[in-house]
N, C-alpha and C positions, 0 to 999 in steps of 0.2 A: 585508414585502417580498415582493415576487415574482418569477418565474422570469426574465420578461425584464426587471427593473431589476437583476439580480443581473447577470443577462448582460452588461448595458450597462458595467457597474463594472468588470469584468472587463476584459472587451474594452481600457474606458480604461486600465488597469495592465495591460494585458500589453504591457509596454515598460519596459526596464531604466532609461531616464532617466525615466519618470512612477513607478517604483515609487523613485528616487532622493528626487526630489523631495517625493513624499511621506510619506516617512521623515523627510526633513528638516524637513518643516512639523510635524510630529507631534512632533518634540525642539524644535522650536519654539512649541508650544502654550500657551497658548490666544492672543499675541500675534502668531505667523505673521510672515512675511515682505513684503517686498516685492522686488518682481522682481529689481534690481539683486542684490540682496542673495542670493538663490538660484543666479541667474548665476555669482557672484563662488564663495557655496559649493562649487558642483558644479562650477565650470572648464566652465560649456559659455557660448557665444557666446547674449548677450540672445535673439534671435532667434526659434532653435533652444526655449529655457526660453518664452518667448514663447507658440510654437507649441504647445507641451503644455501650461502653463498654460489655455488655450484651450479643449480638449477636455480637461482635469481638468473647468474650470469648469462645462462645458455636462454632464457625466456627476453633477455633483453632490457630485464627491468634495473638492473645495474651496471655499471662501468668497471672494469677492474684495469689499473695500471702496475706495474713492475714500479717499484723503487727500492733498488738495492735486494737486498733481500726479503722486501715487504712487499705486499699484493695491499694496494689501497684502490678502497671498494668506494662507488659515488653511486647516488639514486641518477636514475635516466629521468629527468623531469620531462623531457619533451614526448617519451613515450608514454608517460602516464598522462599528460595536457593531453596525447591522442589519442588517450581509448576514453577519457572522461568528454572529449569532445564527439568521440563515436556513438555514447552512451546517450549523451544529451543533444544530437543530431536533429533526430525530430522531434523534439520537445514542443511543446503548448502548438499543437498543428504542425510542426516547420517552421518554428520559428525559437528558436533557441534563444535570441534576446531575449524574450519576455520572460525566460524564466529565472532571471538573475534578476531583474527590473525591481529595487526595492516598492516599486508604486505599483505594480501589480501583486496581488495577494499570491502567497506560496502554494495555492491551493490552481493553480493555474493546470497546473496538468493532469489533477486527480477526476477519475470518474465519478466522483459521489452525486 
């Protein structure tokens, strides 16, 4: 991954209904939703879920399939594993094991 596709992912979640929504497809994995069905979850107007659906899609951060007349929507798990892995790249020096290592303290990569 790189700097400006990380950007881009960002940018698409920094909004409290796209970061909704895709929590929700994520506890709906690997089957996803379809639009109604996210609408009715989150209590927001088709529209509105519509609209962000749209720019999820175009940033990559979801899947959308045709069935029938329905557009079901899936979280991109492997594009979030890759910017959470771009994120934590160089962790604790370069070395990203350690900072998952329950026997090393969490305090591993803070400057205090």
């Amino acid at each position: 991954m790189d700097k400006q596709l990380a950007t881009t992912l960002f940018e698409s979640l920094a909004s409290g209904i796209r970061l909704d929504i895709y929590r929700l497809l994520v506890k709906h994995a690997p089957t996803g939703l379809v639009a109604g069905e996210i609408s009715n979850s989150l209590l927001l107007p088709a529209t509105n879920v519509s609209f962000h659906l749209k720019a999820m899609t175009h940033a990559s951060l979801i899947h959308v399939t045709q069935e029938g007349r329905y557009l079901r929507y899936r979280a991109n798990l492997t594009v979030m594993q890759s910017l959470i892995d771009y994120l934590t790249a160089e962790c604790c020096t370069g070395n990203p094991e350690h900072c998952f290592d329950t026997d090393t303290p969490a305090s591993c990569c803070d400057n205090d």
